[in-house]
C-alpha positions as CSV (number, residue, x, y, z in Angstrom):
1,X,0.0,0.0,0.0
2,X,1.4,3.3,-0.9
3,X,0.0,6.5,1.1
4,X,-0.1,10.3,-0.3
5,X,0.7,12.8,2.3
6,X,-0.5,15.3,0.2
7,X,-4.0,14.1,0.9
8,X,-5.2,14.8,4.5
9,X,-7.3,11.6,5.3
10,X,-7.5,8.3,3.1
11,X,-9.6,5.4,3.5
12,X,-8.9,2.0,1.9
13,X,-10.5,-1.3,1.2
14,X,-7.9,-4.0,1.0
15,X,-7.9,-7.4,1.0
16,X,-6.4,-10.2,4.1
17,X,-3.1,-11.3,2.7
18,X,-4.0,-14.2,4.8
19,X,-7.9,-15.0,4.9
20,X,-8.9,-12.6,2.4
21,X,-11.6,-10.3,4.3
22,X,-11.6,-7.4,3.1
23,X,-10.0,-4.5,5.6
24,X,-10.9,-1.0,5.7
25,X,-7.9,1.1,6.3
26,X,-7.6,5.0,7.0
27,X,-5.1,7.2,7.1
28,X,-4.6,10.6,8.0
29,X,-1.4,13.2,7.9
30,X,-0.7,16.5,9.4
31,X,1.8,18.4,7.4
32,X,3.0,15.4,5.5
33,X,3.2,13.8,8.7
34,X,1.0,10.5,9.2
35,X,-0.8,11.4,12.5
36,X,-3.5,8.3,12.8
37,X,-3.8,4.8,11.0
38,X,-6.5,2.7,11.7
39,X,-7.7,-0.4,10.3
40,X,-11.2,-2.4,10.8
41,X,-12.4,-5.9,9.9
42,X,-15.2,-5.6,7.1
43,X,-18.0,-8.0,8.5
44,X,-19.4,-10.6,5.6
């Protein structure tokens, strides 16, 4: 996964490498500076 600091909060849907569930990922930077990652099981 590549991350732009440009952009101030990102959210992602990616795959388990290992079970395949999908994941929801965000991301968010202060002045290029990442500043919170989460991730969250996606519930099927």
């Amino acid at each position: 996964m590549i991350l732009d600091a440009s952009v101030r909060e990102q959210t992602y849907i990616e795959d388990c490498e290992v079970c395949c569930n999908p994941i929801e990922l965000t991301a968010a930077f202060e002045e290029n500076e990442l500043t919170r990652f989460d991730s969250e099981s996606i519930e099927q």
